[in-house]
C-alpha positions in Angstrom: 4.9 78.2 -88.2 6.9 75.3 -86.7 6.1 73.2 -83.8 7.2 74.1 -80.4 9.8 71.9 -78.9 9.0 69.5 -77.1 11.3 68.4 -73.6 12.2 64.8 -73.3 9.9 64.3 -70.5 7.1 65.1 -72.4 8.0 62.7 -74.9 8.8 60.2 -72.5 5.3 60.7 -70.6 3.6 60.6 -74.5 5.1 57.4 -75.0 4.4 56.1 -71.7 0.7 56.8 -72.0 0.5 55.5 -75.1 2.0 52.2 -74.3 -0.9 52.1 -71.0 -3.1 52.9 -73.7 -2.7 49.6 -75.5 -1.0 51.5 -78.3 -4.1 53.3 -78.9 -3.7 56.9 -79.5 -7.5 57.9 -79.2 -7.6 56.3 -75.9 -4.3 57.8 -74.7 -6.0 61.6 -75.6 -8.6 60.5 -73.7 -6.6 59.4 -70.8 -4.2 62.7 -70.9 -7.0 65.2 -71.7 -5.9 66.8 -74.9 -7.0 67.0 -78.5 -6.6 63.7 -80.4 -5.0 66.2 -83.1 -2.7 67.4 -80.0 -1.8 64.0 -79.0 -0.8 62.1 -82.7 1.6 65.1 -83.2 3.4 64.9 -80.4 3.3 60.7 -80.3 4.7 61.2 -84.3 7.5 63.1 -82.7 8.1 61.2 -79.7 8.2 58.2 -81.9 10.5 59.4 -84.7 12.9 60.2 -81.7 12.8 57.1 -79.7 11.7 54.5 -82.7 12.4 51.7 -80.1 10.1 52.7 -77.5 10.5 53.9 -74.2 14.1 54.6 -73.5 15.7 52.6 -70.5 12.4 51.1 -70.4 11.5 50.6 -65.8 10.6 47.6 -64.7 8.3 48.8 -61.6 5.3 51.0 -61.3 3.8 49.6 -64.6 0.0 49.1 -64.8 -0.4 45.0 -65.3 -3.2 45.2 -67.1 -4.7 48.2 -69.8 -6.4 50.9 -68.0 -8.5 51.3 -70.4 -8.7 49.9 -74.5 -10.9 51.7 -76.9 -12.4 50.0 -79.4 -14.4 51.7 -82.7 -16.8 48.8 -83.7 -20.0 50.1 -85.5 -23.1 47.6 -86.3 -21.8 45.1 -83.6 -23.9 43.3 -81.1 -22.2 42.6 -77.9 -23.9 40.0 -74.9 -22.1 41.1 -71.5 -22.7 39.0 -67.8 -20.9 39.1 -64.9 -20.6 38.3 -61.7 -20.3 34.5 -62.2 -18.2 33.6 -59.3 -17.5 30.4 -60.3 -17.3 27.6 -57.4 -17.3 24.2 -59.2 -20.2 21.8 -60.3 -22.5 22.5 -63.4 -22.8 25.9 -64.8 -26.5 27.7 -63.4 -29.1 28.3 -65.8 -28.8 32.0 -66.2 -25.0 30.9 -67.9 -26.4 28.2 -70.3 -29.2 31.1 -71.0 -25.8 33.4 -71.6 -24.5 30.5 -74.2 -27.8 30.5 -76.1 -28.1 33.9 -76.6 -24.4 34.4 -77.5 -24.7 31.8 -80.3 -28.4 32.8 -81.4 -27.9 36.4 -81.9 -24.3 35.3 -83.5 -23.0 38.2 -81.4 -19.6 40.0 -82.4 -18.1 39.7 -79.0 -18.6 38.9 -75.4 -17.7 40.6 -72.4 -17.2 38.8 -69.3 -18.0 42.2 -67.0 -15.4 40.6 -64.3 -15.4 38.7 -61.0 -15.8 35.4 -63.0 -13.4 33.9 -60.6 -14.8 34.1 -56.7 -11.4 33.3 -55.1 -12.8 32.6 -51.9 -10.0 30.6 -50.4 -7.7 33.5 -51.3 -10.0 36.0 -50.2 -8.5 38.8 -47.0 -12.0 38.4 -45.3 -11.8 35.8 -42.8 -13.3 31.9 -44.2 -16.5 31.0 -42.7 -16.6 27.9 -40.6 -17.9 24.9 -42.4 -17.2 26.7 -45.4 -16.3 24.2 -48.5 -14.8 26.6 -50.8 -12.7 25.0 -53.8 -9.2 25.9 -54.0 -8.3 28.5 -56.4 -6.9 25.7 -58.8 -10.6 24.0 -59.3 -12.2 27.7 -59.9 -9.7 28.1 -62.5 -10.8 24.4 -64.2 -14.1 24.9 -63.8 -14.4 28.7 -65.2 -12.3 27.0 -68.3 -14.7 24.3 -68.8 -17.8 26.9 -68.5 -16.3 29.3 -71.5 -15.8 26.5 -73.6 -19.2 26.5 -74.1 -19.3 29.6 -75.2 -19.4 30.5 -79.4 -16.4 31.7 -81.1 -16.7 35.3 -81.1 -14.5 37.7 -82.9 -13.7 39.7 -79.8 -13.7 38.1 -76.1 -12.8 40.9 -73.8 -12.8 40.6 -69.9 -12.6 43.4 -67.5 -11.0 43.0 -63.8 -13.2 42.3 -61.0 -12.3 42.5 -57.6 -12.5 39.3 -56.9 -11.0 38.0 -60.7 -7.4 40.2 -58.9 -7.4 38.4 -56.0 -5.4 35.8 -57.8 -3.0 38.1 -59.1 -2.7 39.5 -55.4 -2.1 36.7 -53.7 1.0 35.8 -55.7 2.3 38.8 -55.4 1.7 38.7 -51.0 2.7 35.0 -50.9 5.3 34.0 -53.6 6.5 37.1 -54.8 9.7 35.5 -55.9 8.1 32.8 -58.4 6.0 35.6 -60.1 7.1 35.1 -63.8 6.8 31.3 -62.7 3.7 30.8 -61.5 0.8 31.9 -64.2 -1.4 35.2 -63.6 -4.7 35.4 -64.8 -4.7 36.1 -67.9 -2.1 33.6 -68.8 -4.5 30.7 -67.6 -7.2 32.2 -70.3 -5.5 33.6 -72.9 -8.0 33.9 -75.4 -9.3 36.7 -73.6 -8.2 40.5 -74.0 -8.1 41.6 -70.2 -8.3 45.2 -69.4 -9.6 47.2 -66.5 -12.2 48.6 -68.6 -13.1 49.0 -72.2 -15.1 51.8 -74.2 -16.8 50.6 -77.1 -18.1 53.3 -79.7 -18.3 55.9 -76.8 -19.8 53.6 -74.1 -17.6 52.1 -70.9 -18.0 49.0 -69.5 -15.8 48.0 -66.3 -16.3 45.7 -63.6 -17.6 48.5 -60.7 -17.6 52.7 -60.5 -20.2 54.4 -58.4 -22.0 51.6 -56.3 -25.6 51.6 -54.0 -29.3 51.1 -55.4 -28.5 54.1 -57.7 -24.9 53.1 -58.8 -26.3 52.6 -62.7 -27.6 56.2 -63.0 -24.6 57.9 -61.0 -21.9 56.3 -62.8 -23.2 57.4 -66.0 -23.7 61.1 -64.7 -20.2 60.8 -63.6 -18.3 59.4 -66.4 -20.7 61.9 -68.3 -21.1 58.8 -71.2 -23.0 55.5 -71.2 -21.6 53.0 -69.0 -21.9 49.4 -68.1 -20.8 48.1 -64.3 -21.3 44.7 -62.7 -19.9 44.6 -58.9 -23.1 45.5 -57.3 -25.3 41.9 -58.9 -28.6 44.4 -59.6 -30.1 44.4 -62.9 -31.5 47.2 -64.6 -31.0 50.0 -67.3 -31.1 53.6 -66.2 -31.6 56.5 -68.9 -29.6 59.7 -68.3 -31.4 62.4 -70.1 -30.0 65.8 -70.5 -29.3 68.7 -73.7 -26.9 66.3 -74.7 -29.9 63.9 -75.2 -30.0 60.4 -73.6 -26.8 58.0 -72.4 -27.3 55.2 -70.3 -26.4 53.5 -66.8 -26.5 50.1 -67.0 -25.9 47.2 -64.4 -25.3 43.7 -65.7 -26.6 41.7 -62.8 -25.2 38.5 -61.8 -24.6 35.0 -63.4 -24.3 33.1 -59.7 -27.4 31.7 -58.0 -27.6 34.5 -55.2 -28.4 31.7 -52.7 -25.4 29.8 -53.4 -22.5 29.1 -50.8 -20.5 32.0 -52.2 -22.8 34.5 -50.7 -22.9 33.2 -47.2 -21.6 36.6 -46.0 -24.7 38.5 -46.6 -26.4 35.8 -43.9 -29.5 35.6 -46.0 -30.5 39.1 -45.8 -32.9 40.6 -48.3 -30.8 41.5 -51.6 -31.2 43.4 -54.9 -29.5 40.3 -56.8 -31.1 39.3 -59.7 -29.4 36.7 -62.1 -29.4 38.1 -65.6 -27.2 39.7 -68.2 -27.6 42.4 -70.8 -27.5 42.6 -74.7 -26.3 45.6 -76.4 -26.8 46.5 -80.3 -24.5 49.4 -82.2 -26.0 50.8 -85.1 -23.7 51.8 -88.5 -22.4 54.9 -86.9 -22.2 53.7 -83.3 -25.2 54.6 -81.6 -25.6 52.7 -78.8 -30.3 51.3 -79.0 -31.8 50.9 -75.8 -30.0 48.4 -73.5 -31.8 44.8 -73.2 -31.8 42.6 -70.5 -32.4 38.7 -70.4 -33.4 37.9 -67.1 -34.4 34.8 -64.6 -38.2 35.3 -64.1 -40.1 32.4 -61.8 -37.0 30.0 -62.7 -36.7 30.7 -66.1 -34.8 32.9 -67.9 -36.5 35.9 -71.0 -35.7 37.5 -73.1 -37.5 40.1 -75.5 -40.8 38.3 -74.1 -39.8 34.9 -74.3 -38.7 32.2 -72.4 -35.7 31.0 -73.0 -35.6 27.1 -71.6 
């Protein structure tokens, strides 16, 4: 029986997807809702009418960054941290433990879980008096001179934070006019893939979803798959189990001393903060093994029972 016709706008939208995609078509199924079977047959005949691309190609309403990249990596170990807001000065301890581990478990990639940038002095919120924030330039230096420490990996991915957009923002509300001139984000580290989230072998990791003391467990029941969020700086590993048998909610702490100047908003409340990072392992078919987490204990930082320094 032969295909039903397709209308140009449905091609058109196919394409479009598939582009936001990062020219993955298993990712742009996902992101449309229909069969991957569904979506490669109507991509191969989108494409074979428009082998150039999108047609008249628009200029505006374009997401800047991937909404979301899928990646199929079985037997990979991955170290993720977050939440470094980077100020200036010598990295903390928790980050040289994040370098140790990186190059000790010779880990397959690394996954900056976003707001490695703080932005403070581009921040909306009002500056605090007395406040010596670094300009935006010095974060930028510093954060460079940080990840240079890091081990060659072969996959460095970075998801948006909040505060890591604030750059990007702030060009666009101030100097509008020089964008294309003056450098985003990612062209200041370009040996890092940048999406807003990434799904490795089935699991999610973005920068922030559900939040509050529970945000691990709910974002996992939400997204109805293992996920991995930063945003909220707690550190634990929830397990979601159900008849589809066990996923995981996991929180990836923070990589800033929770006492630093950054975090003179909270006015030195009580916090759930807890500097730390996370470890996960993929078996050969892409089962995700329990979640582990290397974290700052009386000053010194474990991990699998051990200190680390």
């Amino acid at each position: 029986m032969p295909a039903h016709p397709l209308s140009d706008e449905i091609m058109i939208e196919t394409l479009r997807v598939y582009e936001q995609s990062g020219k993955n078509a298993y990712a742009a199924a996902r992101a449309t809702g229909l069969p991957a079977n569904t979506f490669q047959s109507r991509l191969n005949r989108a494409q074979a009418k428009y082998p150039n691309g999108l047609p008249d190609k628009p200029t505006t309403g374009q997401w800047m960054y991937p909404r979301m990249v899928v990646k199929d990596l079985p037997s990979t170990v991955w170290v993720i941290g977050s939440d470094i807001h980077v100020w200036d000065g010598d990295p903390p301890l928790i980050y040289k433990a994040f370098v140790k581990i990186c190059k000790s478990l010779k880990a397959d990639g690394i996954i900056l879980n976003g707001d490695v940038i703080d932005g403070a002095r581009i921040s909306r919120h009002l500056p605090t008096r007395g406040s010596r924030a670094p300009k935006i330039e010095k974060e930028i230096e510093t954060a460079k001179a940080w990840l240079k420490l890091l081990p060659k990996t072969r996959h460095r991915l970075w998801t948006l934070g909040n505060h890591d957009i604030r750059i990007d923002n702030y060009i666009a509300s101030n100097a509008n006019e020089l964008d294309g001139y003056i450098m985003s984000l990612a062209e200041h580290f370009q040996d890092w893939e940048f999406a807003w989230a990434f799904e490795i072998n089935g699991t999610e990791i973005r920068h922030r979803f559900r939040s509050g003391i529970h945000s691990g467990y709910n974002s996992s029941v939400n997204a109805g798959i293992s996920t991995v969020t930063g945003h909220t700086h707690q550190l634990q590993v929830t397990a979601v189990r159900d008849r589809k048998g066990t996923r995981w909610g996991v929180e990836t702490g923070t990589m800033a001393d929770p006492n630093g100047p950054q975090f003179q908003y909270t006015e030195g409340a009580p916090s759930r903060a807890q500097q730390g990072f996370v470890v996960l392992t993929f078996d050969e078919d892409g089962v995700m093994m329990p979640p582990e987490l290397c974290e700052l204990i009386c000053g010194r930082p474990v991990f699998r029972g051990q200190y680390i320094f």
